[in-house]
MARNULUM-681180 format. One line per 8 residues: number of its first residue (from 0); their letters; for each residue x, y, z of N, C-alpha, C. Coordinates in steps of 0.02 Angstrom, whole numbers. Each point is the difference from the previous one (the first is absolute). Last residue first. Layout:
<pts>
NUM> A> X/Y/Z/X/Y/Z/X/Y/Z; ...
</pts>
This chain:
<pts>
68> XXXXXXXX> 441/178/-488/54/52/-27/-6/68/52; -16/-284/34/-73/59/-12/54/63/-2; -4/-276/-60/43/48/26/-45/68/-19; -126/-222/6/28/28/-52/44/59/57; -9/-296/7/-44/65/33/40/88/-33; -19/-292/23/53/41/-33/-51/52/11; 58/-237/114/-29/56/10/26/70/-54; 47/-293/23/17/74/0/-29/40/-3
60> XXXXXXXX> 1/-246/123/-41/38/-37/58/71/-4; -9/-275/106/30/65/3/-20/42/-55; -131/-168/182/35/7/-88/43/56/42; -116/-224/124/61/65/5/-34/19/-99; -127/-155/209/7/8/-62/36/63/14; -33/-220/190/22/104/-11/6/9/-88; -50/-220/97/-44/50/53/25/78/0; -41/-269/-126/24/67/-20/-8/39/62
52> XXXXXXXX> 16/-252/17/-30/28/-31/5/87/-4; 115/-219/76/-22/3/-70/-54/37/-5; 138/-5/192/-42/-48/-3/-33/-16/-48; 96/230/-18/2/-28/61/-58/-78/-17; 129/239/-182/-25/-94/26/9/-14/49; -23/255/-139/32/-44/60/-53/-52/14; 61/124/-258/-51/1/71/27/-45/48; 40/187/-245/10/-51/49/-47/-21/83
44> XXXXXXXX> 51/131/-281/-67/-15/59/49/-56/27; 57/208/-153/15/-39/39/-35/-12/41; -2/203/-144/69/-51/-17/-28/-60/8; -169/205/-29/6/-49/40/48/-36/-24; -70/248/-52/27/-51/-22/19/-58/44; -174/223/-11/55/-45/30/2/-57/-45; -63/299/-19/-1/-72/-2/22/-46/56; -39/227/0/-30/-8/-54/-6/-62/-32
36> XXXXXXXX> 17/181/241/21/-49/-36/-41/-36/-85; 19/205/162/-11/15/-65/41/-57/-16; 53/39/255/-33/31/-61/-3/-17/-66; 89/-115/254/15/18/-61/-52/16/-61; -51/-54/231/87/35/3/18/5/-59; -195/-134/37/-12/55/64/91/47/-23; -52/-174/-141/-15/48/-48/-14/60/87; 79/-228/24/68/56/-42/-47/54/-10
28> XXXXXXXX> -123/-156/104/42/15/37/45/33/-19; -146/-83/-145/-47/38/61/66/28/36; 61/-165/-141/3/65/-40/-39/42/58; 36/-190/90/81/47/-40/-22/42/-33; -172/-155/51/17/23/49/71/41/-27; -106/-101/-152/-30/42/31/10/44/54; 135/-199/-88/8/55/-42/-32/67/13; -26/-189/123/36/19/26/16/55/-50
20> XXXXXXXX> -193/-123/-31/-4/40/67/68/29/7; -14/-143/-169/-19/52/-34/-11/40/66; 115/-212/17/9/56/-25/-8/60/-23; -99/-139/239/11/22/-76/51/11/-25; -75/-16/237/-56/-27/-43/43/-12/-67; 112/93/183/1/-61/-13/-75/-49/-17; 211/193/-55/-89/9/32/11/-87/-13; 189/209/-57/-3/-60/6/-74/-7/-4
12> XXXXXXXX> 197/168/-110/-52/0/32/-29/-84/11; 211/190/-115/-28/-74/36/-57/5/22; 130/171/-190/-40/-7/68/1/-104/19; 141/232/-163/3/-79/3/-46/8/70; -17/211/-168/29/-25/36/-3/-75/42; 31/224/-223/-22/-71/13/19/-21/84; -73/218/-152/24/-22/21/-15/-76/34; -42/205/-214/-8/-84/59/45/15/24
4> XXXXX> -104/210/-159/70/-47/26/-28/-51/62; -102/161/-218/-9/-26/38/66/-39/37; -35/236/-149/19/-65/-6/-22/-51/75; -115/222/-177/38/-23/78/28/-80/-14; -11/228/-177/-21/-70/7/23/-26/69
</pts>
């Protein structure tokens, strides 16, 4: 019987259209360097205020991706 194993790892990523652009963007950008990702878990949406209005959306996202034997 094979067993499957995660690994988990903490990402940032910004954009300044979106949260959902910036989630996009992190995973595009984790998955050039990291293989056989399988999820994300988004912690944390934050965003930068200038003059009241948004001009940097943040998350922080975990990346869990399968350990390859």
């Amino acid at each position: 019987m094979a067993t499957t194993v995660l690994k988990v790892s903490d990402l940032i990523s910004t954009s300044d259209k979106s949260w959902q652009d910036a989630v996009e963007k992190g995973l595009e950008r984790a998955s050039k360097t990291i293989r056989n990702i399988k999820g994300v878990d988004v912690t944390s949406w934050k965003a930068e205020v200038q003059n009241g209005k948004i001009v940097e959306y943040r998350t922080v996202m975990k990346i869990a991706f399968e350990v390859e034997q």
